[in-house]
N, C-alpha and C positions, 0 to 999 in steps of 0.2 A: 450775741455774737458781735464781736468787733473786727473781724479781721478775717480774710481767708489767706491762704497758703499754698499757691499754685507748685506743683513740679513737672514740669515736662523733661519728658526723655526719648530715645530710642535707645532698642534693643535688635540685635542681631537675631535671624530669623530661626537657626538652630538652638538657639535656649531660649524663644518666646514660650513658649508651652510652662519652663520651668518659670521663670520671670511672674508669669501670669499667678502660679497657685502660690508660689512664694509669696508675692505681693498680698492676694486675698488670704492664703490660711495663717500666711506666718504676719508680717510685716504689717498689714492695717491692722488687726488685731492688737497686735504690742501698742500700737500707735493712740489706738483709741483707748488706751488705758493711761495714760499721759493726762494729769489734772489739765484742765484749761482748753482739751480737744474736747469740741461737741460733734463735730463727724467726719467722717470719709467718703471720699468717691471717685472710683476710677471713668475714665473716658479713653476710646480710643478715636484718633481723629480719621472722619469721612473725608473732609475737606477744606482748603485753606488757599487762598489768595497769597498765601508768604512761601515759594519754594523754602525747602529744607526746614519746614514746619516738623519739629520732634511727630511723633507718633502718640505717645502717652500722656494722659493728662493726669495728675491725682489733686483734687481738691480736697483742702482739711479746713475747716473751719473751726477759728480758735476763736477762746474769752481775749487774748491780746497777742501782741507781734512778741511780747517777754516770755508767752511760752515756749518758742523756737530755741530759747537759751536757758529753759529752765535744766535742771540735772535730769530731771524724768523724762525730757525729751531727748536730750543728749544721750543717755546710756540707752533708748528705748529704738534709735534708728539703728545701734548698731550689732542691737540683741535677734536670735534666731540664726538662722539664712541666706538672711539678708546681704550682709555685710561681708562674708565671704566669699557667696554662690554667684550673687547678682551683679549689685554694685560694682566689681570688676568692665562687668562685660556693658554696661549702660555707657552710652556716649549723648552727645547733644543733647545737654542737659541743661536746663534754664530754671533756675528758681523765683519767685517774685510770692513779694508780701503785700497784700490790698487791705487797708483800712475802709470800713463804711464809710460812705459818705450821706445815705439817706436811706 
Protein backbone atom coordinates (compact mmCIF):
# COMPACT_ATOMS: atom_id res chain seq x y z
CA UNK A 1 0.00 0.00 0.00
CA UNK A 2 1.01 3.31 -1.11
CA UNK A 3 -1.69 5.59 -0.59
CA UNK A 4 -5.06 5.92 1.19
CA UNK A 5 -8.13 7.75 -0.03
CA UNK A 6 -10.13 9.45 2.45
CA UNK A 7 -14.00 10.69 1.71
CA UNK A 8 -15.95 12.47 4.06
CA UNK A 9 -19.49 13.37 3.73
CA UNK A 10 -22.79 14.11 5.24
CA UNK A 11 -26.13 12.79 4.64
CA UNK A 12 -29.57 13.92 5.37
CA UNK A 13 -31.05 12.05 8.25
CA UNK A 14 -34.31 10.61 6.03
CA UNK A 15 -32.08 8.59 3.49
CA UNK A 16 -29.18 7.51 6.19
CA UNK A 17 -30.76 4.18 6.59
CA UNK A 18 -30.70 3.82 2.53
CA UNK A 19 -27.17 5.72 2.26
CA UNK A 20 -25.87 3.16 4.77
CA UNK A 21 -26.87 -0.34 2.86
CA UNK A 22 -26.08 1.28 -0.53
CA UNK A 23 -22.76 2.07 0.58
CA UNK A 24 -21.95 -1.61 2.22
CA UNK A 25 -24.14 -3.92 -0.21
CA UNK A 26 -23.83 -2.05 -3.39
CA UNK A 27 -20.95 0.80 -3.61
CA UNK A 28 -17.71 -0.84 -1.54
CA UNK A 29 -18.23 -3.99 -3.14
CA UNK A 30 -18.00 -2.53 -6.94
CA UNK A 31 -15.19 -0.53 -5.27
CA UNK A 32 -13.09 -3.34 -4.12
CA UNK A 33 -13.18 -4.86 -7.30
CA UNK A 34 -11.16 -2.01 -8.88
CA UNK A 35 -7.42 -3.44 -9.62
CA UNK A 36 -4.93 -1.37 -7.37
CA UNK A 37 -7.87 -1.22 -4.32
CA UNK A 38 -6.48 -3.41 -1.24
CA UNK A 39 -9.63 -2.29 1.07
CA UNK A 40 -12.42 -0.52 2.58
CA UNK A 41 -13.71 0.97 5.46
CA UNK A 42 -16.34 2.96 6.73
CA UNK A 43 -16.44 5.21 10.00
CA UNK A 44 -18.96 7.20 11.51
CA UNK A 45 -17.62 10.29 13.48
CA UNK A 46 -18.07 10.36 17.65
CA UNK A 47 -16.10 13.51 17.75
CA UNK A 48 -14.14 16.31 16.45
CA UNK A 49 -12.49 19.58 17.70
CA UNK A 50 -13.44 21.15 13.87
CA UNK A 51 -17.33 22.19 13.95
CA UNK A 52 -19.19 21.20 10.74
CA UNK A 53 -16.78 18.00 10.73
CA UNK A 54 -18.79 15.69 7.63
CA UNK A 55 -20.26 12.76 9.44
CA UNK A 56 -18.75 9.94 7.28
CA UNK A 57 -15.68 8.64 6.82
CA UNK A 58 -14.62 5.95 4.08
CA UNK A 59 -11.10 4.82 3.93
CA UNK A 60 -9.83 2.87 0.72
CA UNK A 61 -6.49 1.95 0.52
CA UNK A 62 -4.76 1.92 -2.92
CA UNK A 63 -1.38 0.38 -4.66
CA UNK A 64 -1.24 4.33 -6.00
CA UNK A 65 -2.97 7.89 -6.28
CA UNK A 66 -3.26 6.54 -10.59
CA UNK A 67 -5.89 4.32 -9.33
CA UNK A 68 -8.38 7.18 -8.58
CA UNK A 69 -7.95 7.77 -12.53
CA UNK A 70 -7.74 4.58 -13.61
CA UNK A 71 -11.13 3.58 -16.17
CA UNK A 72 -12.02 0.79 -13.50
CA UNK A 73 -12.32 3.27 -10.98
CA UNK A 74 -13.97 5.71 -12.93
CA UNK A 75 -16.93 3.64 -14.36
CA UNK A 76 -16.90 1.44 -10.87
CA UNK A 77 -18.13 4.76 -8.51
CA UNK A 78 -20.80 5.36 -10.87
CA UNK A 79 -22.02 1.66 -11.28
CA UNK A 80 -25.23 0.28 -8.94
CA UNK A 81 -27.20 2.85 -6.70
CA UNK A 82 -24.96 4.77 -6.03
CA UNK A 83 -24.83 7.47 -8.42
CA UNK A 84 -28.56 7.98 -8.75
CA UNK A 85 -29.99 7.09 -5.24
CA UNK A 86 -27.22 8.69 -3.13
CA UNK A 87 -24.79 10.88 -4.54
CA UNK A 88 -27.59 13.37 -5.02
CA UNK A 89 -28.46 13.84 -1.54
CA UNK A 90 -24.56 13.74 -0.03
CA UNK A 91 -23.31 17.33 0.88
CA UNK A 92 -20.07 18.40 2.78
CA UNK A 93 -18.05 16.33 1.01
CA UNK A 94 -14.16 16.63 1.29
CA UNK A 95 -12.00 14.33 -0.57
CA UNK A 96 -8.12 13.96 0.11
CA UNK A 97 -5.24 11.54 -1.13
CA UNK A 98 -2.44 10.55 1.59
CA UNK A 99 0.80 9.00 0.21
CA UNK A 100 2.91 6.92 2.94
CA UNK A 101 5.47 8.38 4.38
CA UNK A 102 6.76 5.57 6.73
Amino acid sequence: MSHIYAVQMDIPAEIEAAFNRVYDEDHIPLILKVPGVRSARRYRLEHSTRPGMPRYLAIYELDSAAVLESAAWLEAIDLGEWKPKIRPHTTNRIHSTFRQIA
